[in-house]
Predicted model as a PDB file, atoms N, CA, C, CB and O in Angstrom, pLDDT in the B-factor column:
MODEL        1                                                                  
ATOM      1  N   UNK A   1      12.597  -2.898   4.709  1.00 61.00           N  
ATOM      2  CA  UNK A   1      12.586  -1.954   5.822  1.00 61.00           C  
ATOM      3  C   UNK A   1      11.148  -1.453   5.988  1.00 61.00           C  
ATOM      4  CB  UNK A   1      13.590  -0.757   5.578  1.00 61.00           C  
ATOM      5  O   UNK A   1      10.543  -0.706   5.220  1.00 61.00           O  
ATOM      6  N   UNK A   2      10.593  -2.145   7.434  1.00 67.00           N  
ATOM      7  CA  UNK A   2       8.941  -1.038   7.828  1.00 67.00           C  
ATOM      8  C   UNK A   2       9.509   0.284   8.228  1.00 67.00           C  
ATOM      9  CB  UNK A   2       7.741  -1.640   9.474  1.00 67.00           C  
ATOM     10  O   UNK A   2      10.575   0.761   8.618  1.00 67.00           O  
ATOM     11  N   UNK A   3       8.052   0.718   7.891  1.00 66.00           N  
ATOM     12  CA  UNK A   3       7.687   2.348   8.811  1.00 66.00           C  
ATOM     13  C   UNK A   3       8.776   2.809   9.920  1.00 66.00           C  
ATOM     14  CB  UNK A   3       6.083   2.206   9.866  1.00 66.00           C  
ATOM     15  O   UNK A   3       9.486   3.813   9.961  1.00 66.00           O  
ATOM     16  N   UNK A   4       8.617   1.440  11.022  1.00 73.00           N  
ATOM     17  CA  UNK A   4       8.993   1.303  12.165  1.00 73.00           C  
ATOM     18  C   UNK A   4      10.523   1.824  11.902  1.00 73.00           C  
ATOM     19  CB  UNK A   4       8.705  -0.133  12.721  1.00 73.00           C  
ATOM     20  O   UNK A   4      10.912   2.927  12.284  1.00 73.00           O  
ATOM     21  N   UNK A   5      11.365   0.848  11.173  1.00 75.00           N  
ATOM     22  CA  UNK A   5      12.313   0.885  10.998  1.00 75.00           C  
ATOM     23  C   UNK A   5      13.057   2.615  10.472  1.00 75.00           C  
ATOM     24  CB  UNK A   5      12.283  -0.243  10.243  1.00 75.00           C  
ATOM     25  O   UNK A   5      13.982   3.267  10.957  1.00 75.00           O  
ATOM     26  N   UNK A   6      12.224   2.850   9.409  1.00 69.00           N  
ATOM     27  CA  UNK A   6      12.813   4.091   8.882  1.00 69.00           C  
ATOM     28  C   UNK A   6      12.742   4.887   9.577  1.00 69.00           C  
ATOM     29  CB  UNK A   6      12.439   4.583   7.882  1.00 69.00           C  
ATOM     30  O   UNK A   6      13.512   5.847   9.605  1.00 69.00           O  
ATOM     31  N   UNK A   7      11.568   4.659  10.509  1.00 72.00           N  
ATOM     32  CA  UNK A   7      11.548   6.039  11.635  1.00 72.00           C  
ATOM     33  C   UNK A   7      12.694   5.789  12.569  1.00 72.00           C  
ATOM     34  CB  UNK A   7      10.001   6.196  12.688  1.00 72.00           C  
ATOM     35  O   UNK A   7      13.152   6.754  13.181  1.00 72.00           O  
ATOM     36  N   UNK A   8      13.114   4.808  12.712  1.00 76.00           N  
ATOM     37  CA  UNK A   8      13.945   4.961  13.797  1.00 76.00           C  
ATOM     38  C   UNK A   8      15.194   5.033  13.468  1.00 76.00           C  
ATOM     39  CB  UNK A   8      13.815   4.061  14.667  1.00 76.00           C  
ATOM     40  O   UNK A   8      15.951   5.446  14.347  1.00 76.00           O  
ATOM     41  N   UNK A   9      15.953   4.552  11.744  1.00 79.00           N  
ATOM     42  CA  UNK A   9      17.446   5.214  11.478  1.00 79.00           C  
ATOM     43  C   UNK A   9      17.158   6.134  11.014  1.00 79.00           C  
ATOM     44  CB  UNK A   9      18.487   4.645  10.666  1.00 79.00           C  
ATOM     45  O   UNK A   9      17.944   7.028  11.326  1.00 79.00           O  
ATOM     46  N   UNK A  10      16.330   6.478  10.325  1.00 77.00           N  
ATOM     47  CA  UNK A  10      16.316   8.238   9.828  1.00 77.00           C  
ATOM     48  C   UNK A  10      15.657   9.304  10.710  1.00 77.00           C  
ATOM     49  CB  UNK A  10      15.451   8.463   8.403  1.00 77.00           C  
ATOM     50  O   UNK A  10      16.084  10.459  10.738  1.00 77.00           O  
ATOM     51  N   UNK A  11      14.693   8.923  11.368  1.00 78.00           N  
ATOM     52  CA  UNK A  11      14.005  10.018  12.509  1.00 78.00           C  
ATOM     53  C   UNK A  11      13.112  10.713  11.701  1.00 78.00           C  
ATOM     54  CB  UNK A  11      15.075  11.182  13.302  1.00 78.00           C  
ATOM     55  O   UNK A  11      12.687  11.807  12.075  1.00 78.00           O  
ATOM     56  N   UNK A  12      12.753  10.196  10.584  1.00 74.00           N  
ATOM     57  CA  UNK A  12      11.534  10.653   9.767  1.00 74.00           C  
ATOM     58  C   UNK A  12      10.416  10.153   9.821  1.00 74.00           C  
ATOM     59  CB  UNK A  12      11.671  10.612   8.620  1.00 74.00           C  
ATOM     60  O   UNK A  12      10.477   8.924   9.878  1.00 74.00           O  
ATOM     61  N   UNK A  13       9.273  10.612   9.830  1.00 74.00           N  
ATOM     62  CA  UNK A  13       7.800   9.724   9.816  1.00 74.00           C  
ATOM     63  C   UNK A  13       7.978   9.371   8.091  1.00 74.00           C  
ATOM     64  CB  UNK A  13       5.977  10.891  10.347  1.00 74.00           C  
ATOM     65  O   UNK A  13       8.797  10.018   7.437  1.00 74.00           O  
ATOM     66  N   UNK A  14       7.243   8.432   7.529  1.00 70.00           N  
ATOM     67  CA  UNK A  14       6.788   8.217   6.748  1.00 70.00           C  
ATOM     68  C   UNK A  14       5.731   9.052   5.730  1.00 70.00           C  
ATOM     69  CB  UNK A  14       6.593   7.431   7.208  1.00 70.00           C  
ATOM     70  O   UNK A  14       5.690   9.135   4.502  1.00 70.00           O  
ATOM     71  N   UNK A  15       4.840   9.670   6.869  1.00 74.00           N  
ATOM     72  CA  UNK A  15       4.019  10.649   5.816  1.00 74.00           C  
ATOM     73  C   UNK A  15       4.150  12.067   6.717  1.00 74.00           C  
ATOM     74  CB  UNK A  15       2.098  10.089   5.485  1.00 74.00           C  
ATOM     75  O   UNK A  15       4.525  12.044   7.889  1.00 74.00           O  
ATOM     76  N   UNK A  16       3.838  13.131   6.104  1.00 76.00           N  
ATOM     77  CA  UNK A  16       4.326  14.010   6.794  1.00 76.00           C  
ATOM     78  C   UNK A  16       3.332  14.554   7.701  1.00 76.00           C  
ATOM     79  CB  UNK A  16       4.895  14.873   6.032  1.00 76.00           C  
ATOM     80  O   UNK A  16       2.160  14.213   7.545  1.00 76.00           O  
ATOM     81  N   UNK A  17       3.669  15.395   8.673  1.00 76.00           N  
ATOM     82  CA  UNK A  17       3.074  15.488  10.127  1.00 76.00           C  
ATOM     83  C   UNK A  17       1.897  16.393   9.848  1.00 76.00           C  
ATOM     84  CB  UNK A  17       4.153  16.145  11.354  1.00 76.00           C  
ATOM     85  O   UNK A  17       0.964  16.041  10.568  1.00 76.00           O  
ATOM     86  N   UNK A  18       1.576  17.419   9.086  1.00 82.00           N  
ATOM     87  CA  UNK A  18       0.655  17.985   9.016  1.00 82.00           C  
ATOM     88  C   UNK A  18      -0.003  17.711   7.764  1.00 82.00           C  
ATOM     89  CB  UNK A  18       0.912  19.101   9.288  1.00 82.00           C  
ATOM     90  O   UNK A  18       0.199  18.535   6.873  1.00 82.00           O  
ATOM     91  N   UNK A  19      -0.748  16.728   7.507  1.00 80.00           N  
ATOM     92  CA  UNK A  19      -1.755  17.106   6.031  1.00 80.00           C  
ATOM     93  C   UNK A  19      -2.618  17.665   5.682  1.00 80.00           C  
ATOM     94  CB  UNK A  19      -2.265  16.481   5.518  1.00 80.00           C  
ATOM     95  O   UNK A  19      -3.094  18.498   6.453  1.00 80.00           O  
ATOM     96  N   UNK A  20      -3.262  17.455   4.273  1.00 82.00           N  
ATOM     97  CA  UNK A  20      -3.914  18.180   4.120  1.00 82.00           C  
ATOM     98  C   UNK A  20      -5.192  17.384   3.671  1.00 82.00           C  
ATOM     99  CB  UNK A  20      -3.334  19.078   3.434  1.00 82.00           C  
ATOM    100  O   UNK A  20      -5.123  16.155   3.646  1.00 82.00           O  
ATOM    101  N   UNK A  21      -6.218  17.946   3.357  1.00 85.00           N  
ATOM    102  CA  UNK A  21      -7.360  16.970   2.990  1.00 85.00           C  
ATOM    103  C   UNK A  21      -7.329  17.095   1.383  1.00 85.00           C  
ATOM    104  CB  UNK A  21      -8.966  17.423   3.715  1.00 85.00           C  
ATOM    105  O   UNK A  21      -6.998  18.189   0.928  1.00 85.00           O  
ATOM    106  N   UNK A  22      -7.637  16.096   0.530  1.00 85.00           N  
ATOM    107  CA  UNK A  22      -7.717  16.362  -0.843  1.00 85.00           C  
ATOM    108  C   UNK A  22      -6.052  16.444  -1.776  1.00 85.00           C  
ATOM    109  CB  UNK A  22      -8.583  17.843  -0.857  1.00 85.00           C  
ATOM    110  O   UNK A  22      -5.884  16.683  -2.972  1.00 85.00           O  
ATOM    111  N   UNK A  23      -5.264  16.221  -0.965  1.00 83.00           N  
ATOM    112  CA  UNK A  23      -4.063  15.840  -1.333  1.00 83.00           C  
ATOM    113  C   UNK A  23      -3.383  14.140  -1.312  1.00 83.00           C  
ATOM    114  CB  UNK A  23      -3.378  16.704  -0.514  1.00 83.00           C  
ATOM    115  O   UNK A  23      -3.778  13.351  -0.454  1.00 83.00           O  
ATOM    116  N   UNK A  24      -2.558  13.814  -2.138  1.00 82.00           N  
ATOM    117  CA  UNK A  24      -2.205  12.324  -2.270  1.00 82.00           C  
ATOM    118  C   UNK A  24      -0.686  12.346  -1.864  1.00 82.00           C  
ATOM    119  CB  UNK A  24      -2.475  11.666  -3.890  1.00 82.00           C  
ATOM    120  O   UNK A  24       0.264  12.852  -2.461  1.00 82.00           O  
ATOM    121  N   UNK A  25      -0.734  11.548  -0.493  1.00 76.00           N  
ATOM    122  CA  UNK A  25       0.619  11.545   0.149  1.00 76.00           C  
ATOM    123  C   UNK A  25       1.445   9.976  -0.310  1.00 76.00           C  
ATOM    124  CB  UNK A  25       0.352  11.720   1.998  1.00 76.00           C  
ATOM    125  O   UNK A  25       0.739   8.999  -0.059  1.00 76.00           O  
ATOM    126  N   UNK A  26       2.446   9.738  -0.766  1.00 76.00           N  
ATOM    127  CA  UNK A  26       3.155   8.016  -1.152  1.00 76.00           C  
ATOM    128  C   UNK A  26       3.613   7.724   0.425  1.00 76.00           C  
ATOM    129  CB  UNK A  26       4.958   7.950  -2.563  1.00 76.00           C  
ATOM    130  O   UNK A  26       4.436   8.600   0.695  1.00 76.00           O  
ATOM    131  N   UNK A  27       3.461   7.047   1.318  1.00 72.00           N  
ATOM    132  CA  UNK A  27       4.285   6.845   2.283  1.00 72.00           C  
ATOM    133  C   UNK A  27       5.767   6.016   1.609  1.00 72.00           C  
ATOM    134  CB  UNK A  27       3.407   6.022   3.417  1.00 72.00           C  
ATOM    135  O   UNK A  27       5.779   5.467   0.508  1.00 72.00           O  
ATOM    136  N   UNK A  28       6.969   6.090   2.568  1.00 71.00           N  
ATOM    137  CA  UNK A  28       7.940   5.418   2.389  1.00 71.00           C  
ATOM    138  C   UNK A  28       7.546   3.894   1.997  1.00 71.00           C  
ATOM    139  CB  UNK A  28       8.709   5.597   3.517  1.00 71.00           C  
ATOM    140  O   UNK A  28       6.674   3.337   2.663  1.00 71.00           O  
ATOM    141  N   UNK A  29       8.117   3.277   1.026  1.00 68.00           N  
ATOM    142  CA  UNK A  29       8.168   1.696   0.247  1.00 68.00           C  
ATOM    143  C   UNK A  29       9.564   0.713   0.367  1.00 68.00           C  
ATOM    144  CB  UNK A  29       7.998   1.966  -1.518  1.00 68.00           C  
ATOM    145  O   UNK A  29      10.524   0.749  -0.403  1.00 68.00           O  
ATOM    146  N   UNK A  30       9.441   0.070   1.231  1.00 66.00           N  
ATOM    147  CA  UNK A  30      10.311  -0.688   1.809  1.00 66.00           C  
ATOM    148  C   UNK A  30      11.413  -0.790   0.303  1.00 66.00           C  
ATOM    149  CB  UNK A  30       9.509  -2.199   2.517  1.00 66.00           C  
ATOM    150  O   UNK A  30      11.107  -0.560  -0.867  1.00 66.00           O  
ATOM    151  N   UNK A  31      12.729  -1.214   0.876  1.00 71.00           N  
ATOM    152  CA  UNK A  31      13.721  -1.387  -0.437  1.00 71.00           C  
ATOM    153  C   UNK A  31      13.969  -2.487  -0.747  1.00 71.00           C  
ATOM    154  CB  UNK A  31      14.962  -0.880  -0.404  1.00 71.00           C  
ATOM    155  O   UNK A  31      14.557  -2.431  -1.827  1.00 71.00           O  
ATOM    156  N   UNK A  32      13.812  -3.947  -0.277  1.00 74.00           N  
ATOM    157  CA  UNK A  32      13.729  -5.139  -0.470  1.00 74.00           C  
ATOM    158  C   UNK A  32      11.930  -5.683  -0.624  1.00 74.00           C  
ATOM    159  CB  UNK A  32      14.608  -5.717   0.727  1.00 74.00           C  
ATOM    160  O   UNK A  32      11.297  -6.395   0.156  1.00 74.00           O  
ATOM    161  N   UNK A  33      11.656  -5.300  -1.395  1.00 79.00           N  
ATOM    162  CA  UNK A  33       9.843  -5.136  -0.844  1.00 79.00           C  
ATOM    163  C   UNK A  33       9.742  -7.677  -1.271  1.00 79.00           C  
ATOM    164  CB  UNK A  33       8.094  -3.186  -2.995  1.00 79.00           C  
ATOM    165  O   UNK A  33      10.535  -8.566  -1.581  1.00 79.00           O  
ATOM    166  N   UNK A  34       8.607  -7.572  -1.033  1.00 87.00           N  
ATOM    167  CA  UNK A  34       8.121  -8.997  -1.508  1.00 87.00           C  
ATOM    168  C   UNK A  34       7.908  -9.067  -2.459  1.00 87.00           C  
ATOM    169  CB  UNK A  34       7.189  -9.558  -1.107  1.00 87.00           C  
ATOM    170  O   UNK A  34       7.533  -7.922  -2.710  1.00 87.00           O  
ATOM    171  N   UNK A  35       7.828  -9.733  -3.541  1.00 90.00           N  
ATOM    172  CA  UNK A  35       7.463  -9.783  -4.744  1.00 90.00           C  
ATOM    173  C   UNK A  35       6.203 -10.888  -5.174  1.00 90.00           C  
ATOM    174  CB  UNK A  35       8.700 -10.005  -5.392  1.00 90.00           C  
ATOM    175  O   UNK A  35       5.911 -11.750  -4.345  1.00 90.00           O  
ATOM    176  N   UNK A  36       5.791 -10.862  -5.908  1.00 90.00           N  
ATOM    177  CA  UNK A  36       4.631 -11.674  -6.302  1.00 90.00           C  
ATOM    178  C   UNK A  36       5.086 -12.551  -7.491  1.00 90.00           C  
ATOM    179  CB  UNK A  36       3.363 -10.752  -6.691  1.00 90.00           C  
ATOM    180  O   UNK A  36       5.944 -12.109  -8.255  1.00 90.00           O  
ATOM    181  N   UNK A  37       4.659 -13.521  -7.641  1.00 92.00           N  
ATOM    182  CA  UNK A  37       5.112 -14.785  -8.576  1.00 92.00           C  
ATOM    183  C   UNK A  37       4.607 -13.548 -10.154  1.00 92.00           C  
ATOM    184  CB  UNK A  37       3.805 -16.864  -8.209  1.00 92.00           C  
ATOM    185  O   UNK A  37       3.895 -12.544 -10.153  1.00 92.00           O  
ATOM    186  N   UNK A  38       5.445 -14.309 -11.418  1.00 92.00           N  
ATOM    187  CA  UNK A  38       5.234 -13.364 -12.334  1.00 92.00           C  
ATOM    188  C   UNK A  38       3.535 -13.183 -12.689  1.00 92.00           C  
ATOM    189  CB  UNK A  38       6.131 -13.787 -13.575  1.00 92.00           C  
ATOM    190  O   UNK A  38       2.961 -12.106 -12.529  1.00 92.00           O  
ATOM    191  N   UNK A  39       2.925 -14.286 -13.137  1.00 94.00           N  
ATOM    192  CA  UNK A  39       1.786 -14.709 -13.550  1.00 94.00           C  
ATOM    193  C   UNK A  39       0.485 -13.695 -12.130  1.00 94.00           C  
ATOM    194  CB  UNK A  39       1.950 -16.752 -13.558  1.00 94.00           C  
ATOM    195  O   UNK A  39      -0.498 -13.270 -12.736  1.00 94.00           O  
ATOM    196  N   UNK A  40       0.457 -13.509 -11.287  1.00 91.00           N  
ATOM    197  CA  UNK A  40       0.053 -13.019 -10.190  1.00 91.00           C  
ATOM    198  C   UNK A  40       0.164 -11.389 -10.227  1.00 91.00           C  
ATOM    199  CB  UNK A  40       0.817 -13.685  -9.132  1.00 91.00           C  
ATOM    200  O   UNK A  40      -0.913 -10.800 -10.144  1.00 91.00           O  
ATOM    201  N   UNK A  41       1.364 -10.581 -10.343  1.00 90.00           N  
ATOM    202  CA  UNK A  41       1.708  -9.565 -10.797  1.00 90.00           C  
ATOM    203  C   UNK A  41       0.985  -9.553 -12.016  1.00 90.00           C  
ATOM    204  CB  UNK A  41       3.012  -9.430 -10.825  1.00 90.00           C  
ATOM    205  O   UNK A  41       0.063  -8.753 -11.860  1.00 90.00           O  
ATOM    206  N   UNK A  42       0.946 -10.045 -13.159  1.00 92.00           N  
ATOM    207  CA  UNK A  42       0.526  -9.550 -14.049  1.00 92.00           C  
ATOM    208  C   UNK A  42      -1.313  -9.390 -13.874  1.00 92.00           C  
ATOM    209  CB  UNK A  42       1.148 -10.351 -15.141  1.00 92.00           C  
ATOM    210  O   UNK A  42      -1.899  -8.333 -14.106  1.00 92.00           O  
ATOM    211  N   UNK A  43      -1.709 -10.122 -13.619  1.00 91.00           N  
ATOM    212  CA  UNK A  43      -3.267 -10.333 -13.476  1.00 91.00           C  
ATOM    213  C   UNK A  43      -3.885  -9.449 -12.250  1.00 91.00           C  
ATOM    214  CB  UNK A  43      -3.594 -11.992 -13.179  1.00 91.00           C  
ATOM    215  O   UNK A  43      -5.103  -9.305 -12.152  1.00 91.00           O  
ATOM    216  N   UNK A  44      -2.807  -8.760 -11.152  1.00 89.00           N  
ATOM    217  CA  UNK A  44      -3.426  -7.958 -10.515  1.00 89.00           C  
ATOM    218  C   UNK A  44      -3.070  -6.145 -10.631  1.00 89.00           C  
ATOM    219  CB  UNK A  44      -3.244  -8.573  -9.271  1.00 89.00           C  
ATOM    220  O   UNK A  44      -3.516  -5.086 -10.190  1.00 89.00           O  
ATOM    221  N   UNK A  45      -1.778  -6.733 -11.686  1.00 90.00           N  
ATOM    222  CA  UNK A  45      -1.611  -5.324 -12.555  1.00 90.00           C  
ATOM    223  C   UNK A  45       0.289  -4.459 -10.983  1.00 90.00           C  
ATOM    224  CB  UNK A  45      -4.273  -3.877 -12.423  1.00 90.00           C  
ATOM    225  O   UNK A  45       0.999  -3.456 -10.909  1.00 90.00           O  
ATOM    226  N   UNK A  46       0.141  -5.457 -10.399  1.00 89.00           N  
ATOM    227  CA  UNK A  46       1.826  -4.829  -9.576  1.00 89.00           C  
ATOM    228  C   UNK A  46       2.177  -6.119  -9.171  1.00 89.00           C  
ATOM    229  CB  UNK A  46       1.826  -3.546  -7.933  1.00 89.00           C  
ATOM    230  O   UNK A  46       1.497  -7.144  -9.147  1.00 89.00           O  
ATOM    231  N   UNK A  47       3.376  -5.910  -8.845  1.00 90.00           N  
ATOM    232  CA  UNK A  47       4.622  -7.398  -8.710  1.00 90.00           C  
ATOM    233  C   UNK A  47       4.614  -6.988  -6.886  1.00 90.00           C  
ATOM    234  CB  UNK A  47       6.949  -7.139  -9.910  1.00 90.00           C  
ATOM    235  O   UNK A  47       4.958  -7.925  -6.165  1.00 90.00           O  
ATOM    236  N   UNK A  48       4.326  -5.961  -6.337  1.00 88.00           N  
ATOM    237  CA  UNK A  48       4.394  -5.685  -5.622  1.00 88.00           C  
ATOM    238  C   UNK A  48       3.274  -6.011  -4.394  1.00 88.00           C  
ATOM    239  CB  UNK A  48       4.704  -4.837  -6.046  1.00 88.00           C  
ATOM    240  O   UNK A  48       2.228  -5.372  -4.287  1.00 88.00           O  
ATOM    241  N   UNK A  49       3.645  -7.052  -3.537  1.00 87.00           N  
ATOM    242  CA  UNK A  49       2.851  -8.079  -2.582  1.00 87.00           C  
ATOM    243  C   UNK A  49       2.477  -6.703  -1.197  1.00 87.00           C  
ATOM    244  CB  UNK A  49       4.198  -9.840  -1.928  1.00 87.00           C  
ATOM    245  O   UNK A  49       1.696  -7.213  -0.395  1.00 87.00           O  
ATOM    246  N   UNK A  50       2.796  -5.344  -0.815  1.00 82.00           N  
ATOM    247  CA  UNK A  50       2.668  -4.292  -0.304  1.00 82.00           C  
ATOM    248  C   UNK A  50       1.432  -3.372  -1.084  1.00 82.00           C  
ATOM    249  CB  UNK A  50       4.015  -3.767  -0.281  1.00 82.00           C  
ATOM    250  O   UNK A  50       0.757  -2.634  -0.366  1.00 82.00           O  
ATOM    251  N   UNK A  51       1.164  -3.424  -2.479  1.00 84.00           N  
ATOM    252  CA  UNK A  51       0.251  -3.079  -3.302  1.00 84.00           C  
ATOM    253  C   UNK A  51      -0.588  -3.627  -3.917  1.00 84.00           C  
ATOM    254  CB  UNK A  51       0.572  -2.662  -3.898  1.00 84.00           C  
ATOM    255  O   UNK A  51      -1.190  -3.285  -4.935  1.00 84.00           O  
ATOM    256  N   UNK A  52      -0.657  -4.634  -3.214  1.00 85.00           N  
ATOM    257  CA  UNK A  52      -1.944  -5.810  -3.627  1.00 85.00           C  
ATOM    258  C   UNK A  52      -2.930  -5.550  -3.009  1.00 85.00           C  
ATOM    259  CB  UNK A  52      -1.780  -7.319  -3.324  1.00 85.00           C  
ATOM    260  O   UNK A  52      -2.965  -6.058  -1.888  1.00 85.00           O  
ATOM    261  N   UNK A  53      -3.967  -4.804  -3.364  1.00 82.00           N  
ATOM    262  CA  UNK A  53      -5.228  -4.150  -2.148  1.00 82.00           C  
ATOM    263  C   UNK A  53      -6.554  -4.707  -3.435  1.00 82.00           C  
ATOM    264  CB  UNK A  53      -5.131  -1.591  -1.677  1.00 82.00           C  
ATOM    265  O   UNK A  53      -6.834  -3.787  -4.203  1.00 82.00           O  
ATOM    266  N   UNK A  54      -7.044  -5.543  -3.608  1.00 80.00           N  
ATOM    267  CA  UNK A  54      -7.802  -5.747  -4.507  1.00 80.00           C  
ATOM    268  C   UNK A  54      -9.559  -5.356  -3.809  1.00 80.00           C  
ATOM    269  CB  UNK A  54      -7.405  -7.304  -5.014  1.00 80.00           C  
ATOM    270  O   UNK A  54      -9.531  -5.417  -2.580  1.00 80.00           O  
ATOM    271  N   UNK A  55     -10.897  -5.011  -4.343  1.00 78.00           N  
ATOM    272  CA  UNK A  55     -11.377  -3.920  -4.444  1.00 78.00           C  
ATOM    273  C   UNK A  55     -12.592  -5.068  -4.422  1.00 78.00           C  
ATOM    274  CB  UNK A  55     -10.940  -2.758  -5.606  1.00 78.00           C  
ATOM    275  O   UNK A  55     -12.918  -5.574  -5.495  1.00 78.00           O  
ATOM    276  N   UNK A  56     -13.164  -5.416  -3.360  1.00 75.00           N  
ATOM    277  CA  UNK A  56     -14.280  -6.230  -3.531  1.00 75.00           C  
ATOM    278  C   UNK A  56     -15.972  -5.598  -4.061  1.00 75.00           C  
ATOM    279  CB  UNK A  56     -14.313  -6.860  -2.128  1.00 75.00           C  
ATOM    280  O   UNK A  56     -16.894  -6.224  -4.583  1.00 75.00           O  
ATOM    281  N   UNK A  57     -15.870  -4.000  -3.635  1.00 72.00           N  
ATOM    282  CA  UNK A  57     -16.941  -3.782  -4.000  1.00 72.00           C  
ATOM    283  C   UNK A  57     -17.864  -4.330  -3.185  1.00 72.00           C  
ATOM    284  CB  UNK A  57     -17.038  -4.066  -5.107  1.00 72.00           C  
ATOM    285  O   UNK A  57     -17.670  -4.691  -2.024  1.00 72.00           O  
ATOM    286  N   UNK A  58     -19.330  -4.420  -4.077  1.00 72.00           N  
ATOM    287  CA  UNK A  58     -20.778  -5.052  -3.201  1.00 72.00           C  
ATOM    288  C   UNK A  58     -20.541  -6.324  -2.449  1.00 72.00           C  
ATOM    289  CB  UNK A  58     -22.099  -5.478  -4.272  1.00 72.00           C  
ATOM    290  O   UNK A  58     -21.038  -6.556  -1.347  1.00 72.00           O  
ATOM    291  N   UNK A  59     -19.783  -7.103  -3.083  1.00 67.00           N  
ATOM    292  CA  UNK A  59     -19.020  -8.509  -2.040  1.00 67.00           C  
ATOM    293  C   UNK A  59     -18.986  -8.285  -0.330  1.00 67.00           C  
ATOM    294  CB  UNK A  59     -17.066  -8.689  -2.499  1.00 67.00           C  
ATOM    295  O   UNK A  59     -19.404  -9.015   0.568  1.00 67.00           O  
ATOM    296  N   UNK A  60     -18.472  -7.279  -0.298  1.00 64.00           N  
ATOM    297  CA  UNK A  60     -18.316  -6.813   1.612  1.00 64.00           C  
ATOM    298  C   UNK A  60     -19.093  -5.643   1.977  1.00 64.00           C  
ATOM    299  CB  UNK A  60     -16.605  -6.283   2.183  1.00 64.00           C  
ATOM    300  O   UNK A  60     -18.632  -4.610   2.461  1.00 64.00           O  
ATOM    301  N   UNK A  61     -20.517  -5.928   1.659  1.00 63.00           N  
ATOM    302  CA  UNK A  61     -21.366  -5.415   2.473  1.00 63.00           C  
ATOM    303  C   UNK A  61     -21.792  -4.002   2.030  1.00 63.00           C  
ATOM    304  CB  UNK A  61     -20.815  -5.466   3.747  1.00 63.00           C  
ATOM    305  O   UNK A  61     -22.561  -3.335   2.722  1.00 63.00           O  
ATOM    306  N   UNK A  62     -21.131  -3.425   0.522  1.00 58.00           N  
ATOM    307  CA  UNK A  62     -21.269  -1.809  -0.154  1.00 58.00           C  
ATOM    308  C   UNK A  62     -22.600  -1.935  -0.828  1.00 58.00           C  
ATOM    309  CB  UNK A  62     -19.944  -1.293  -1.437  1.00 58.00           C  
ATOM    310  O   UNK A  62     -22.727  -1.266  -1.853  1.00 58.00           O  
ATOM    311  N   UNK A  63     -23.392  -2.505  -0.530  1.00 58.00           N  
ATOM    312  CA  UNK A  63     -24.987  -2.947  -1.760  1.00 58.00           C  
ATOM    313  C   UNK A  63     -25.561  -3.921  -1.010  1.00 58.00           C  
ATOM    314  CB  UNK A  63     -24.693  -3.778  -3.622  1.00 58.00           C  
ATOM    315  O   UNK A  63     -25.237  -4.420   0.068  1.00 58.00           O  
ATOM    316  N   UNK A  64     -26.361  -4.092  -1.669  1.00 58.00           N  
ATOM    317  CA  UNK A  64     -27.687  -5.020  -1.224  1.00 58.00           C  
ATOM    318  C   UNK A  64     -27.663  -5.955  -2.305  1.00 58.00           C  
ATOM    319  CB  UNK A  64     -29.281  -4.213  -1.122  1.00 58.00           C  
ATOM    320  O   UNK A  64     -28.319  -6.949  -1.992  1.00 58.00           O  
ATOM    321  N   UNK A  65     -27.071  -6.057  -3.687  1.00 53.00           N  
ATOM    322  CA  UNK A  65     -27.130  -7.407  -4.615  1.00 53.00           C  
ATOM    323  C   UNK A  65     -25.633  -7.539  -4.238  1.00 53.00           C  
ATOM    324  CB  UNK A  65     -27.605  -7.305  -6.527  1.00 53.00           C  
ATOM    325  O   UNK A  65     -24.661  -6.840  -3.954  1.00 53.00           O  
ATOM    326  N   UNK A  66     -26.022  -8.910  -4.406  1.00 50.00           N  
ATOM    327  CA  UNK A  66     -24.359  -9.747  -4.646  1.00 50.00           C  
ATOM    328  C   UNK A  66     -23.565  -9.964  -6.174  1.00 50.00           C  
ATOM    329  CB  UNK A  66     -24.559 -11.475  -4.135  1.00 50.00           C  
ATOM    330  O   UNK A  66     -22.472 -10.528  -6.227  1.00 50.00           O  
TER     331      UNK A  66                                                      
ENDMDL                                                                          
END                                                                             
């Protein structure tokens, strides 16, 4: 289930309407989520293919060495 979805059988946003700065909000996490092969999960540390955000650093343009 997306965003999309929950908003529209429950009538809830996902994160809530007024935030704040310096606070850590979880949005809603689908209940059938994707999963990641075992070996894959383990080496990026979640099984979870929605939490796979891996962190390139100086690679995309944050520095001047490669």
């Amino acid at each position: 289930m997306d965003k999309n979805q929950i908003m529209a059988e429950y009538g809830i946003s996902p994160l809530p309407a007024d935030t704040v700065e310096a606070m850590a909000y979880v949005p809603f996490q689908p209940y059938s989520p994707e999963l990641c092969k075992p070996v894959l999960g383990y080496e990026n540390g979640t099984m979870f293919r929605a939490l796979l955000k891996p962190f390139y650093g100086k690679m995309c343009g944050g520095g001047k060495d490669e």
